[in-house]
C-alpha positions in Angstrom: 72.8 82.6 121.9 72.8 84.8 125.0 72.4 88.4 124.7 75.4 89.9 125.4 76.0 93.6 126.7 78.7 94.8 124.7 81.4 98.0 125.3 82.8 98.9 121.7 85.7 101.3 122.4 86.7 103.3 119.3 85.0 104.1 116.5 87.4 104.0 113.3 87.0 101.9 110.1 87.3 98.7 112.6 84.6 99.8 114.4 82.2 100.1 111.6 83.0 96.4 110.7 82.2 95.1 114.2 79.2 97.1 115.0 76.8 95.6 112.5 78.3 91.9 112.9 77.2 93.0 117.3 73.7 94.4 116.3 73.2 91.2 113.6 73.8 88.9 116.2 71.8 90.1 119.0 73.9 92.1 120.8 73.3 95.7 123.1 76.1 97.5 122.5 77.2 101.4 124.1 80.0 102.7 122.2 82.6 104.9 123.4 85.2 107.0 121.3 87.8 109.5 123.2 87.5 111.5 119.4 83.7 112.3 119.7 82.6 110.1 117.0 81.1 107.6 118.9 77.5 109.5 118.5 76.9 109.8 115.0 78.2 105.5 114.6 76.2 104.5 117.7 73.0 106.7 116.3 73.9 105.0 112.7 73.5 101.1 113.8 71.0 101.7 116.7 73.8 100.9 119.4 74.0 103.6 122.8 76.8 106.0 122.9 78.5 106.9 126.6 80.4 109.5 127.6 83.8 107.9 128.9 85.8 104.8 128.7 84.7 103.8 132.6 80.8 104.2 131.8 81.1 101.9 128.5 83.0 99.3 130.6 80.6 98.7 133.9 78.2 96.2 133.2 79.4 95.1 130.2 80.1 91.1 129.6 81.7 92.1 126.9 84.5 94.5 125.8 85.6 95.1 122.1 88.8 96.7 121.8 88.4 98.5 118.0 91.1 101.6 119.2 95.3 102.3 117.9 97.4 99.7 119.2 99.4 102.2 121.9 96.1 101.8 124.2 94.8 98.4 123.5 97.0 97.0 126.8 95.1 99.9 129.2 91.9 99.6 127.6 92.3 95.9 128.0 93.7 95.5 131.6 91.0 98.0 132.8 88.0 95.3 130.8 89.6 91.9 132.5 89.9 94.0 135.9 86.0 94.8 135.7 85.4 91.2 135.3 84.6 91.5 131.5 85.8 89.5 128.1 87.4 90.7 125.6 87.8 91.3 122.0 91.2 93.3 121.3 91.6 93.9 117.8 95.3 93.0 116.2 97.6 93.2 117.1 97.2 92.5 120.6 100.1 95.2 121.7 103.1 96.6 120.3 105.6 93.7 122.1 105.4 90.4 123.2 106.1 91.4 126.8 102.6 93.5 126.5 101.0 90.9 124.6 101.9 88.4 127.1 100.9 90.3 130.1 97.5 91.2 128.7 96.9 87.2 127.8 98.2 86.2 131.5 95.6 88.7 133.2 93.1 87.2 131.3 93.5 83.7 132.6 94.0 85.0 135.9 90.7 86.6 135.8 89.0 83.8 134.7 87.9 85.8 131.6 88.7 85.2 127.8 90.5 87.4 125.7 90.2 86.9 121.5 92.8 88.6 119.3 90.8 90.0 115.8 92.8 88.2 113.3 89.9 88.5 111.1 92.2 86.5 108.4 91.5 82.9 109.5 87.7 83.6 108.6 87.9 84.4 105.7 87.0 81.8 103.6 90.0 81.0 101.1 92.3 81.1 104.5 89.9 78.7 105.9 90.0 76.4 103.0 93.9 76.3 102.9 94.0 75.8 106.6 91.8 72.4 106.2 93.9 71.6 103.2 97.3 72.0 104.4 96.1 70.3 108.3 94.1 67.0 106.0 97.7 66.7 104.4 96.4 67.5 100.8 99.8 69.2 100.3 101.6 66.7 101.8 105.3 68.3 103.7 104.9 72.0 102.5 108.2 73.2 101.5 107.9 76.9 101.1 104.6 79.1 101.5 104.3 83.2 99.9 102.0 85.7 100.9 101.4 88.8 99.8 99.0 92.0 100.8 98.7 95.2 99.2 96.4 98.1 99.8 96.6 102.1 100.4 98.6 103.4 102.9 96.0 104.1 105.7 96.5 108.0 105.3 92.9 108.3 106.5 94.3 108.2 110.5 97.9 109.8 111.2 98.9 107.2 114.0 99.0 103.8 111.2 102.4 105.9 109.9 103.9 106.3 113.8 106.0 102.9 114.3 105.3 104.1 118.0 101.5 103.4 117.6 101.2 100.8 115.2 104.7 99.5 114.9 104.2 100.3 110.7 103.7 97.7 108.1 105.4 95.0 109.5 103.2 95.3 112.9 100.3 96.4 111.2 99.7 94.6 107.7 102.0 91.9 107.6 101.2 90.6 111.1 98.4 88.9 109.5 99.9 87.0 107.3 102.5 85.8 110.1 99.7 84.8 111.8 98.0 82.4 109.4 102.0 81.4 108.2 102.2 80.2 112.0 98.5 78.2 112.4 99.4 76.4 109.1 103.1 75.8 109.5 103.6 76.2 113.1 106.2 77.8 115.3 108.6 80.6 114.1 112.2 79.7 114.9 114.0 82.4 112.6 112.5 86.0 111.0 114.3 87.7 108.4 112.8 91.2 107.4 113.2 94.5 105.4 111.5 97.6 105.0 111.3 100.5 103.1 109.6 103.6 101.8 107.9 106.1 104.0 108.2 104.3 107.5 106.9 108.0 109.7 104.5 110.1 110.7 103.1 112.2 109.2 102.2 110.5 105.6 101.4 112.9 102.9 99.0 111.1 100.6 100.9 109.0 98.1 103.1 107.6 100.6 104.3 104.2 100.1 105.6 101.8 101.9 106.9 98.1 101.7 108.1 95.0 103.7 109.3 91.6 103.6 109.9 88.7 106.0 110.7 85.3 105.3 110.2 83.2 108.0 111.7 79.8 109.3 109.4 77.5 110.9 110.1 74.8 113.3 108.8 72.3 110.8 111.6 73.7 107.9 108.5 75.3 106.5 109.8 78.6 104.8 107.8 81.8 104.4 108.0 84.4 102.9 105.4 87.6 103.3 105.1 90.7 101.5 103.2 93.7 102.8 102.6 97.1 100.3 101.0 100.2 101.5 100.8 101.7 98.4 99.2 105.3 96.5 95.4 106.0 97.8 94.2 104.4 94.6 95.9 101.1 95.6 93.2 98.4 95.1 93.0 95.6 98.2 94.5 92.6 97.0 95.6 89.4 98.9 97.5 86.4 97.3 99.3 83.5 98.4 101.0 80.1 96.7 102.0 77.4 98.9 103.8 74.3 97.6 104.4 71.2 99.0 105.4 67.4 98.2 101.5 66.9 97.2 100.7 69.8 95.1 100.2 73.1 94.6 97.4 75.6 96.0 97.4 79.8 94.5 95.2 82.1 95.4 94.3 85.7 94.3 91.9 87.6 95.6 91.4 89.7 92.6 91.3 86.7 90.1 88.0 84.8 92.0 84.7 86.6 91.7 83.4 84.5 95.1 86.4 86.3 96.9 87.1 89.1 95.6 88.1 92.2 97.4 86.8 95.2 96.1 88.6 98.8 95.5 88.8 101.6 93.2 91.5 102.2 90.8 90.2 105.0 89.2 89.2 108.1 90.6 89.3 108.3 94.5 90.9 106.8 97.1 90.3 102.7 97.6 88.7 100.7 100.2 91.6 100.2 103.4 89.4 96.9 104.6 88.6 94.4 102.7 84.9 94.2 101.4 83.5 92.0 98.5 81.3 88.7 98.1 82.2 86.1 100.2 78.5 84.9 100.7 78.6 85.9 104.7 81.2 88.4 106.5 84.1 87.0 107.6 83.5 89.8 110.9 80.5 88.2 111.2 82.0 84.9 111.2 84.7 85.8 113.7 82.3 87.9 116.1 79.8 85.0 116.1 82.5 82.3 116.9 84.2 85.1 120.0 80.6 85.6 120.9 79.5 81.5 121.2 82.9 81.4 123.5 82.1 84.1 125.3 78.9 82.2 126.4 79.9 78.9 127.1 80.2 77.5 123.8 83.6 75.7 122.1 86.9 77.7 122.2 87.6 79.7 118.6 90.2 79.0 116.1 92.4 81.9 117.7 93.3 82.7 121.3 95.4 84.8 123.0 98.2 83.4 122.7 98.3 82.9 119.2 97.7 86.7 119.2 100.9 87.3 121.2 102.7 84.8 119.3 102.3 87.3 116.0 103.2 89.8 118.0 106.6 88.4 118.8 107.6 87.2 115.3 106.2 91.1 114.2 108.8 92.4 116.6 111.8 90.0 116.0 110.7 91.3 111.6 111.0 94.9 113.3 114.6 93.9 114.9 115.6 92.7 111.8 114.5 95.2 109.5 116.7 97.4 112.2 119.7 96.0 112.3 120.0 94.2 108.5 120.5 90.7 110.4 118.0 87.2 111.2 116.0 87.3 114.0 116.1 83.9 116.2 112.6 83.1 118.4 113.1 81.2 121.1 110.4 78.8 123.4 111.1 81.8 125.7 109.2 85.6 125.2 112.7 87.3 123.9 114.6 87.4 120.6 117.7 87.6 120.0 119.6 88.7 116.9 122.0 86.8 115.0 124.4 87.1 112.3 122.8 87.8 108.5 122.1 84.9 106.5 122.6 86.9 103.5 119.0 88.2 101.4 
């Protein structure tokens, strides 16, 4: 592989998980942060630290978007402007209509743009995926998922809807996003919320949400997101049943994928670490960065990316007004009467 030059903006816990998968595979990376912490991270894993978001981006063939979701459209825009790619951590934006306009630049540029949905790399994701495409299922029926971990105290702006768009933009859009590559297009969303949904959050906040989602197929989902107390293990599980079987999952029950917190004293891990032979940030940075070069396309693009993003907002409508969300072929959505919870 090429050596790429690399601009990592931000240098939060996402940061620290692309870093090393950049330096492992080659990379020359200078890392800029706006909160000054870019130094002591960039001194930590041998990378460069610059001085403003302008000097990280010139030069770069690369630009990896690792900052809160309110700037990842500027930061963006200004990458795919200079001529660069990009990685743009999930979600891609806050809305569709951002989402979308980000992805259309991109192609207008002639430059690529990857959203981090780390999630199809991980390795029991990417097992269910082959399953469920080589028909071992057969016609799934109905699909859970669930994902629980500590309410991400550690940065105010996760608890700001107006940053992050909360759990259901924040956590659960994962799990949209791998209920949409195995079951295809969301027609319908469905979704409730509750618990501490502002900022600030004192520690032991919680908060909870749930979407079932309709897909085009008849496919029905349903996802469950917890933020929970700061001693809230990380913990992933999903059951998916269909004419040909059953597949379960639990991320805490397999020893070759589990996901590693603390539930005694202290605050648990807020990403998922553990044993799963190679990281799946590795995996997903390696795959971006053989695209990036002139290698095959990766299993996520941006459009997928701003396709989570619009059935997070239409869960966000619905959890607003108590009613199902429809998703048309177009980039609206428009509420409908309830059908009942």
């Amino acid at each position: 592989m090429a050596e790429l030059e690399v601009a990592l903006i931000g240098a939060g816990g996402i940061a620290r998980t692309h870093l090393p998968a950049w330096v492992a595979l080659g990379a020359r990376v200078r890392l800029y942060a706006p909160d000054g912490r870019a130094p002591a991270l960039a001194q930590e894993f041998g990378a460069t630290s610059v001085g403003s978001l302008p000097e990280a981006i010139a030069g770069a063939q690369v630009v990896d978007v690792c900052t809160p979701t309110d700037t990842h459209r500027e930061i963006t825009l200004s990458a795919v402007a200079a001529g660069a790619h990009v990685l743009c951590e999930k979600p891609l934006a806050l809305n569709a209509a951002e989402a979308g306009e980000m992805a259309d630049a991109a192609e207008e540029a002639g430059v690529k743009l990857y959203p981090g949905h780390v999630v199809r790399f991980f390795p029991a994701y990417a097992r269910l995926r082959a399953l469920v495409a080589g028909g071992g299922l057969g016609r799934v029926a109905v699909a859970r998922f669930t994902r629980t971990g500590r309410y991400p105290t550690w940065s105010g702006w996760f608890a700001d809807p107006a940053r992050s768009g909360g759990i259901l933009t924040d956590q659960m859009i994962h799990d949209m996003d791998i209920a949409r590559w195995l079951f295809g297009d969301v027609v319908r969303v469905h979704a409730r919320q509750q618990g501490h949904l502002t900022a600030p959050a004192p520690e032991g906040a919680v908060a909870t949400g749930t979407a079932v989602l309709t897909h085009v197929g008849g496919t029905l989902t349903q996802i469950v997101g917890v933020w929970g107390p700061p001693a809230t293990p990380f913990r992933t599980t999903f059951h998916v049943s269909g004419t040909g079987g059953t597949v379960q999952h639990d991320s805490q029950a397999h020893v070759d994928l589990r996901i590693t917190g603390t539930s005694g004293d202290g605050p648990a891990e807020g990403i998922p670490a553990g044993d799963f032979g190679r990281s799946p940030y590795l995996t997903q940075i390696q795959e971006f960065a053989e695209a990036f070069t002139g290698g095959p396309e990766p299993r996520v693009s941006a459009r997928d990316g701003e396709a989570a993003v619009r059935i997070a907002e239409a869960a966000a409508e619905s959890a607003r007004t108590g009613r199902a969300v429809e998703i048309s072929a177009h980039p609206t959505a428009v509420a409908t009467e309830g059908i009942g919870w």
